[in-house]
Phi, psi and omega in degrees: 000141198265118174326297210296028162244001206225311193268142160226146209236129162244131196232119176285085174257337180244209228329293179294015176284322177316342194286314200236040165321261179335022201131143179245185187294137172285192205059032180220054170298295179122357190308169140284140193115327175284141141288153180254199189289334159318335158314325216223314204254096139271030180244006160217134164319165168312128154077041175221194191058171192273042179247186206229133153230162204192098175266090172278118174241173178300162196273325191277162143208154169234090183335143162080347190270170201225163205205138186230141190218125149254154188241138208220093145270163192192152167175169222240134154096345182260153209226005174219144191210144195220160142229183185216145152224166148219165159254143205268063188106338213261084158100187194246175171233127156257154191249160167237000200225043195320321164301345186222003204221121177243194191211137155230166172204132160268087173088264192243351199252159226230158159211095164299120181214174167300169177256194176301279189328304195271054167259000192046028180350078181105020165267130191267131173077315175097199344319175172204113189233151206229129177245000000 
């Protein structure tokens, strides 16, 4: 089974990420049932404007095996930055990264998303990564 099928990713890059430094709302995965970050981030459709996200996961999943997944933003003029994932059944999300990095949970569902700190307040363009 192809990780890029287990994960779904929202990646929050302009201007109203100030609102949800520490973090965004869970539910804007883009999962089903969810909205995605264009709820809150209304200057561009989904999967437009000139910023680059860039998810590496494993090419596999083997159920019971552990994983490391980075998230890679960049974008030209922005100085603050976020995401949101969750996995939909398939396995935990452990955070490894306390500092830049937190875990919420809605009911049974799971959410990685940054922390204050790892919103990288005043790094101007990215990248900016988060494992």
């Amino acid at each position: 089974m192809k990780i890029s099928a287990i994960v779904l990713i929202s990646a929050s890059l302009p201007l109203a990420l100030l609102a949800y430094s520490g973090g965004p709302p869970n539910g804007y995965t883009g999962a089903p049932n969810e909205d995605n970050c264009t709820a809150c981030h209304s200057s561009y459709p989904l999967n437009s404007g000139d910023g680059n996200m860039l998810l590496t996961t494993p090419e596999t999943y083997v159920p019971g095996e552990t994983y490391s997944l980075t998230i890679s933003l960049t974008d030209a003029g922005q100085q603050r930055w976020g995401f949101e994932l969750t996995s939909l059944g398939i396995g935990d999300i452990t955070v490894t990264d306390p500092t830049n990095t937190q875990l919420s949970t809605s009911g049974d569902i799971s959410y990685l998303k940054q922390t204050q700190t790892g919103s990288a307040a005043g790094t101007p363009d990215g990248p900016i990564v988060w494992s």
